[in-house]
C-alpha positions in Angstrom: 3.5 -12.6 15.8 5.0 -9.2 14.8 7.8 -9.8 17.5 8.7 -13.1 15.9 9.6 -10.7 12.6 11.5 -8.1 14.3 13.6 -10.9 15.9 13.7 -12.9 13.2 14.9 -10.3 10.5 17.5 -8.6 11.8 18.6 -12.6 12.4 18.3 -13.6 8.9 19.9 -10.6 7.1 22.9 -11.1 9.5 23.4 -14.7 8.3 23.4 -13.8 5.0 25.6 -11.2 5.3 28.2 -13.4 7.2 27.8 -16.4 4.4 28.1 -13.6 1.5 31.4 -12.2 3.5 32.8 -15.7 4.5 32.2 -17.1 1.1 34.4 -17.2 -1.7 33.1 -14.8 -4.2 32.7 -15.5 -7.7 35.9 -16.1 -10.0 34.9 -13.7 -12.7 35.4 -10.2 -11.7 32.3 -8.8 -13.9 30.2 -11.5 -12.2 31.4 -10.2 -8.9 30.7 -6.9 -9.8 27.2 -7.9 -11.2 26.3 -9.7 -8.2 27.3 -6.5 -5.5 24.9 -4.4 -8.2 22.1 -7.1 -8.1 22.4 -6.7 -4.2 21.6 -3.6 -3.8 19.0 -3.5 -6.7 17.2 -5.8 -4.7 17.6 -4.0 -0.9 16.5 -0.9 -3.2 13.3 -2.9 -3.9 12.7 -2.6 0.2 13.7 0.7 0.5 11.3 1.8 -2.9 8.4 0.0 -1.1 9.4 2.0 2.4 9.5 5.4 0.4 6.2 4.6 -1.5 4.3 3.9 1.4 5.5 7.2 3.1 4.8 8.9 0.3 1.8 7.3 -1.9 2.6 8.9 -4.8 2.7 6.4 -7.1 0.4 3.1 -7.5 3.6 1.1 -8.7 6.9 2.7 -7.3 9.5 3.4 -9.2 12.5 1.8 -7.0 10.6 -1.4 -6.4 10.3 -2.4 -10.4 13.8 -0.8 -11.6 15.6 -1.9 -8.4 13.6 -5.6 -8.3 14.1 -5.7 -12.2 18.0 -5.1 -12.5 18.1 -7.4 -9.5 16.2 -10.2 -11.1 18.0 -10.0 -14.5 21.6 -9.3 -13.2 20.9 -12.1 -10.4 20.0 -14.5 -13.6 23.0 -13.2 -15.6 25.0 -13.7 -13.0 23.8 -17.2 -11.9 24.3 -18.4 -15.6 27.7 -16.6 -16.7 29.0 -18.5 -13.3 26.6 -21.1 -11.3 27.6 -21.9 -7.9 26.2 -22.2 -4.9 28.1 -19.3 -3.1 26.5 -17.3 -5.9 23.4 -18.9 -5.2 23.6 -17.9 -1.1 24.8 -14.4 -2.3 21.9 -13.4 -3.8 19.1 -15.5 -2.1 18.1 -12.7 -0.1 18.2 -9.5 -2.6 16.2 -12.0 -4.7 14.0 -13.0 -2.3 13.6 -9.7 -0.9 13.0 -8.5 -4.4 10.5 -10.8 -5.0 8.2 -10.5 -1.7 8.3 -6.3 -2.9 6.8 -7.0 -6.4 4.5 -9.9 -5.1 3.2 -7.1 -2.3 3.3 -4.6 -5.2 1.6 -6.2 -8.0 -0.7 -8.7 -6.1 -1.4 -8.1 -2.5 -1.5 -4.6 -2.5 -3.3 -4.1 -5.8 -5.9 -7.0 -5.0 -4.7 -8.8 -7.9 -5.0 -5.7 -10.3 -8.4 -5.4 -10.1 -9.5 -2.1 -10.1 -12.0 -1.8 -7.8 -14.8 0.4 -8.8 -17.1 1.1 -5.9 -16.2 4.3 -5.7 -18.4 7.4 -3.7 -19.5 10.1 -5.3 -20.4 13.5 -4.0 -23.6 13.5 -2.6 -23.8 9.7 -2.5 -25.4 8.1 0.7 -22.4 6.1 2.4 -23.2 2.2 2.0 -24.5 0.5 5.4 -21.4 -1.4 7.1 -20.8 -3.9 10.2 -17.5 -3.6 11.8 -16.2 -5.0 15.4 -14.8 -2.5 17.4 -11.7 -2.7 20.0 -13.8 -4.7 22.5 -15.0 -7.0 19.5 -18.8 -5.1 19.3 -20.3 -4.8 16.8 -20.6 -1.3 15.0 -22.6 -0.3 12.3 -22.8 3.3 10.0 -26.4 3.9 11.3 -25.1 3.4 15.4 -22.6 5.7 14.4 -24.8 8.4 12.6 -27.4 8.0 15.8 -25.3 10.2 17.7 -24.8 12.7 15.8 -22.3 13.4 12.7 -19.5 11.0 12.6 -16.0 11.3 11.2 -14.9 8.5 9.2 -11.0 8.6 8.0 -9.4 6.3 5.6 -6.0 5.5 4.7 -4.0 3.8 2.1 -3.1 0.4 2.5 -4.2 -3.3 3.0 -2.7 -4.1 6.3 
């Protein structure tokens, strides 16, 4: 399934860009402007949600809501000052792209914005778990503690 995305996106972001190139652009210059800015605002979104996953720093990151904001409002400005439907192709992807980033941001990755508060403390017993392993066994915390001590890491993320 993963290959089908790393075929897929490379092919999808090179029709765009042909269609934004080959297409007239918008008559108004300040719309044309607008709609270059709204662009990269939302390919900023992607690269804020790269960086803050490198870096986890911050819960929301910074780049995805300014760069997914000032593409969402300039895209809309843009898209009323001057509808048509090269505009429209234009910014489909930023907005799109955009979009997917905050929906990741604020929903998946934030389970809603719930915070979750079955948090460990020190000294706390770890709670009894069931997890399949590589071959699809099932592994539980007390066959791992029957060994001996057991390292358990954890990472950030929901994928």
């Amino acid at each position: 399934m993963a290959v089908y995305a790393f075929v897929l996106g490379p092919v999808v972001v090179i029709g765009w860009l042909t269609a934004a190139v080959l297409l007239p652009g918008p008559a108004d210059p300040v719309v044309h402007y607008l709609s270059l800015l709204a662009a990269v605002a939302g390919f900023s979104a992607v690269a804020g949600l790269l960086h803050g996953a490198l870096h986890l720093r911050y819960r929301y990151p910074p780049l995805v809501i300014t760069g997914g904001g000032l593409c969402f409002l300039l895209s809309a400005f843009c898209l009323w000052r001057e509808p048509s439907l090269e505009l429209l192709i234009r910014l489909s992807l930023p907005i799109l792209l955009a979009g997917m980033m905050w929906f990741y941001c604020f929903h998946l990755s934030m389970f809603g914005g719930a915070e979750r508060n079955s948090r460990l403390s020190v000294g706390d017993p770890f709670p009894e778990f069931c997890l399949l392993d590589s071959r699809n066994q099932p592994v539980t915390r007390s066959t791992l503690l029957s060994g001996g001590p057991a390292l358990l890491v954890f990472y950030k993320g929901d994928w």
